[in-house]
SEDOTOR-736944 format. One record per residue (C-alpha): residue number from 0; x, z, y. Coordinates in nm, 3 decimals. Layout:
REM SEDOTOR-736944
+-----+---------+---------+---------+
:   i :       X :       Z :       Y :
+-----+---------+---------+---------+
: NUM :       X :       Z :       Y :
...
+-----+---------+---------+---------+
REM end
This chain:
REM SEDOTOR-736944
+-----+---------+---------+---------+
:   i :       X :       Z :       Y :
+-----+---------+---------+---------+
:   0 :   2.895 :  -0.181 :   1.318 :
:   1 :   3.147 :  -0.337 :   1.526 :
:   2 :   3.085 :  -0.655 :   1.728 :
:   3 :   3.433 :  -0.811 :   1.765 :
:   4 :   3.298 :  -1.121 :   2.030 :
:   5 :   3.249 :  -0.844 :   2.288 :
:   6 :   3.475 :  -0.515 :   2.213 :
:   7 :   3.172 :  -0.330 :   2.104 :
:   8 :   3.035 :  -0.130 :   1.834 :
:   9 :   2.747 :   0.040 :   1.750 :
:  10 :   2.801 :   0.386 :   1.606 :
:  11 :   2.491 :   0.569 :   1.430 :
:  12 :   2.468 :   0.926 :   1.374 :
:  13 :   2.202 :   1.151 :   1.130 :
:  14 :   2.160 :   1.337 :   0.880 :
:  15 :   2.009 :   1.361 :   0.552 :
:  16 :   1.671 :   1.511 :   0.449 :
:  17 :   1.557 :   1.613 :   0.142 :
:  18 :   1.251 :   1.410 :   0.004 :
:  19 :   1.160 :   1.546 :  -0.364 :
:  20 :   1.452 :   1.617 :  -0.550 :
:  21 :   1.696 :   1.351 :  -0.385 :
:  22 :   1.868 :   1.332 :  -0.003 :
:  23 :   1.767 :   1.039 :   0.220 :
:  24 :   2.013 :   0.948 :   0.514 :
:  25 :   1.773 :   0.928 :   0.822 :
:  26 :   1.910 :   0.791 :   1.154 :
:  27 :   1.866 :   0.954 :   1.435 :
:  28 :   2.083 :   0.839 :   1.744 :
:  29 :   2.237 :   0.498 :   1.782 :
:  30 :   2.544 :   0.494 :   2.065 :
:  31 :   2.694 :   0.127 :   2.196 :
:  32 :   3.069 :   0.207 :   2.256 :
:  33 :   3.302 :  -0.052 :   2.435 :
:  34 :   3.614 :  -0.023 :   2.238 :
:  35 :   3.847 :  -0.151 :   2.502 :
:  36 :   3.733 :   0.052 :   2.796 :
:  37 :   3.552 :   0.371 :   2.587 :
:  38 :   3.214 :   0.356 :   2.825 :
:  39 :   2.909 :   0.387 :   2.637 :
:  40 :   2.547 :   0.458 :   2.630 :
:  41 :   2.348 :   0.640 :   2.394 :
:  42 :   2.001 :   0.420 :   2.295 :
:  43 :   1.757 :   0.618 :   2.278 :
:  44 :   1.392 :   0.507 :   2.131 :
:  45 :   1.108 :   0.546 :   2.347 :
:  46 :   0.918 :   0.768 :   2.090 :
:  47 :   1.250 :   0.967 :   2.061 :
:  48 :   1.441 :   1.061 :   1.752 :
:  49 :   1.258 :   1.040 :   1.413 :
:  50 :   1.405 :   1.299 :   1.215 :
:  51 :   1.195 :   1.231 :   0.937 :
:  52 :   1.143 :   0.811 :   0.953 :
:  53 :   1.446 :   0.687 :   0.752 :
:  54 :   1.389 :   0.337 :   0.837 :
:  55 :   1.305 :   0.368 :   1.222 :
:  56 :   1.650 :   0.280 :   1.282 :
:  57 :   1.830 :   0.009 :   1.124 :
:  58 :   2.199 :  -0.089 :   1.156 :
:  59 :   2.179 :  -0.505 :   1.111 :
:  60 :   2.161 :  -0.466 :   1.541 :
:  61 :   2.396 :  -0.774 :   1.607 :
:  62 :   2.305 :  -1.121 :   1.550 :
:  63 :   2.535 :  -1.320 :   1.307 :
:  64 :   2.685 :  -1.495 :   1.647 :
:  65 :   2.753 :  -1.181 :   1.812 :
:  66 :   2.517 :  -1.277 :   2.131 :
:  67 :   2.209 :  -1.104 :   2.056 :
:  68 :   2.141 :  -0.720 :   1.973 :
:  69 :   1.805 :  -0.568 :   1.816 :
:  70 :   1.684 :  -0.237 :   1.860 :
:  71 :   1.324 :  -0.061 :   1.755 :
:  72 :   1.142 :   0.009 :   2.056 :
:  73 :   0.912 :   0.224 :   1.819 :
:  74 :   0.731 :   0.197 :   1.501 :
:  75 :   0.419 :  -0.007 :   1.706 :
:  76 :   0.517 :  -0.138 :   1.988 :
:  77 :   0.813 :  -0.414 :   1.803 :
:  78 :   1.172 :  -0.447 :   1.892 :
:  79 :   1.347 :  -0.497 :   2.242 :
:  80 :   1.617 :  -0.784 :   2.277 :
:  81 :   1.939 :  -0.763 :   2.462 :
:  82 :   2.230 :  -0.998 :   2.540 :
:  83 :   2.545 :  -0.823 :   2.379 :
:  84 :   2.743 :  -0.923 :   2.691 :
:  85 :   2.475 :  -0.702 :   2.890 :
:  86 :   2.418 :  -0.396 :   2.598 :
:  87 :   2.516 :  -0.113 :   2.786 :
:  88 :   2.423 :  -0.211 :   3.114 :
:  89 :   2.059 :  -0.324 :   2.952 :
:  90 :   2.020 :  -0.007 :   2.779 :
:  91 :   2.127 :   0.221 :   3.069 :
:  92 :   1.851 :   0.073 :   3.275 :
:  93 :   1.611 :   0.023 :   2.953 :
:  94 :   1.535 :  -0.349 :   2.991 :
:  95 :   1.513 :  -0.604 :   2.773 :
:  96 :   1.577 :  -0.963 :   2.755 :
:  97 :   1.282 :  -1.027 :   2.537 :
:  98 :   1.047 :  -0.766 :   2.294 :
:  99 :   0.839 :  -0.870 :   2.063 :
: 100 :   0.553 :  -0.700 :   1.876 :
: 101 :   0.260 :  -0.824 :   1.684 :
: 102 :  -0.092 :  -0.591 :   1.638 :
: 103 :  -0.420 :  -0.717 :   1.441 :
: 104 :  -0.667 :  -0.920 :   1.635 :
: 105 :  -0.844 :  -0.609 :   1.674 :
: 106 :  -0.587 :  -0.443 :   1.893 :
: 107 :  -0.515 :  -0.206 :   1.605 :
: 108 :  -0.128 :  -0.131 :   1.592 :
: 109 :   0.056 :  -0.225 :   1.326 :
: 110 :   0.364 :  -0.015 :   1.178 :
: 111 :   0.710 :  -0.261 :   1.217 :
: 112 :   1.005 :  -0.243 :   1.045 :
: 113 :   1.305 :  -0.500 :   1.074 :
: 114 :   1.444 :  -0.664 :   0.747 :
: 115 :   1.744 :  -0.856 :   0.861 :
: 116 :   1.849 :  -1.139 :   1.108 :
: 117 :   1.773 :  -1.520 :   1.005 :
: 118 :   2.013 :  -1.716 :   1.198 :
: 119 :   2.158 :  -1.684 :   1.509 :
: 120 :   1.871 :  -1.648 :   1.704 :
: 121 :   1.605 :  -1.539 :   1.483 :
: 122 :   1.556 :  -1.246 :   1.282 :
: 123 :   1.254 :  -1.129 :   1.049 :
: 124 :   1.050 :  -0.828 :   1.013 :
: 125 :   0.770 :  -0.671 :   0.873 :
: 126 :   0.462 :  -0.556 :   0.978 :
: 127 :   0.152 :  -0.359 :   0.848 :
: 128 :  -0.027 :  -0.057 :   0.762 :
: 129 :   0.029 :   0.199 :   0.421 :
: 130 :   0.199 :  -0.044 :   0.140 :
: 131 :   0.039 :  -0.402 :   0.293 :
: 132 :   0.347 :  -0.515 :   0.458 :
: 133 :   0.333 :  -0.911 :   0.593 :
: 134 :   0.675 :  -1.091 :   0.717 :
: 135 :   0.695 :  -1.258 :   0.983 :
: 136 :   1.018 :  -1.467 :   1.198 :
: 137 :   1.064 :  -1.436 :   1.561 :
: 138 :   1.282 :  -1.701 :   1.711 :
: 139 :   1.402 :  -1.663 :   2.031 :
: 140 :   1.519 :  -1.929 :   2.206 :
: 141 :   1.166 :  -2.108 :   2.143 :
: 142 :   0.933 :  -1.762 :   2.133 :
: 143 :   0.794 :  -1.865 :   1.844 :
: 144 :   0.644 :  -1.689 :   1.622 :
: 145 :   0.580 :  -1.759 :   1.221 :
: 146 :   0.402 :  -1.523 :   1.012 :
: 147 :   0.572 :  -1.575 :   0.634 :
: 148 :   0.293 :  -1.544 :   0.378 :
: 149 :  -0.007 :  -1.769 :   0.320 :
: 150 :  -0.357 :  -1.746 :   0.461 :
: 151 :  -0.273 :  -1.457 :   0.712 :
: 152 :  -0.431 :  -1.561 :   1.015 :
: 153 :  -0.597 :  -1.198 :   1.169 :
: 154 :  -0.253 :  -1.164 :   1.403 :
: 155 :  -0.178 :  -1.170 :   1.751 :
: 156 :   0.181 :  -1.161 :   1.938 :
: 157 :   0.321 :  -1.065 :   2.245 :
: 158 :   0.619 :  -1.113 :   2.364 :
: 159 :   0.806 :  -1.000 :   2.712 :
: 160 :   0.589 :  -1.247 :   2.872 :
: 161 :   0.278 :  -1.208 :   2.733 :
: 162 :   0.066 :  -1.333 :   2.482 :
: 163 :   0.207 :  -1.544 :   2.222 :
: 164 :   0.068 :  -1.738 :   1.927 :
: 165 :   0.162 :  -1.636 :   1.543 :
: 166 :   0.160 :  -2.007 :   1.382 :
: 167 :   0.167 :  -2.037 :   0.980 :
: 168 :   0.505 :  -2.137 :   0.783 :
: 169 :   0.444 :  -2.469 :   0.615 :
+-----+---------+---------+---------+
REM end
């Protein structure tokens, strides 16, 4: 997936594992490559590769502007935001501009899994446990948080800062 803005691209690598009777492509290594000068870093997941998780990577990583890139920090603990003019200096020294993660009230983690970016600076995912899957949109710029679906109110958020509040879409 190239990003054009900023001579880089993210290349993902895999394989494909049988599940039942049919082959699902599972990826398991995401590099960022700078296309002009050839450095580039390898991002590697802090619960390592998933060789059997076909969705623990996704490859929607660049924001429609170009200035943001996503990445699963792992299944519970959300996503980690970078600025695409920092990638592969971010993800050398594993920081983040911003991560955001969202658990039940109880502390109880919750499994998330990214669904695609919602403008420029906000992007929606999914989180849950087994089949029960609730959306949610995290917007940067304001750290808000919006959980999708009616009546769900047993959330909590945290962001790079701390605590944050999941409000209800109207």
């Amino acid at each position: 997936m190239p990003n054009e803005k900023y001579k880089l691209e993210a290349r993902f690598s895999g394989s494909d594992v049988d599940v039942g009777d049919r082959k699902v492509p599972v990826i398991e290594q995401l590099t960022i490559r700078n296309s002009e000068t050839g450095q580039q870093v390898q991002y590697n997941r802090p619960d390592g590769p998933s060789t059997s998780d076909a969705h623990a990577y996704f490859t929607d990583v660049w924001s429609p502007d170009y200035e943001l890139l996503v990445l699963p920090l792992n299944r519970f603990r959300g996503f980690c935001i970078i600025r695409a003019a920092d990638a592969l200096a971010a993800i050398q020294k594993q920081t983040c501009l911003d991560t955001v993660l969202v658990r039940a009230e109880t502390g109880t983690a919750l499994w998330h899994q990214f669904e695609k970016w919602d403008t420029d600076h906000s992007f929606v995912f999914n989180v849950g446990l087994s089949d029960d899957q609730i959306r949610l949109r995290y917007d940067l710029a304001p750290e808000r948080l919006t959980v999708l679906e009616p009546d769900v109110k047993f959330l909590e958020g945290e962001n790079s800062k701390g605590k944050i509040k999941v409000a209800q879409s109207l």
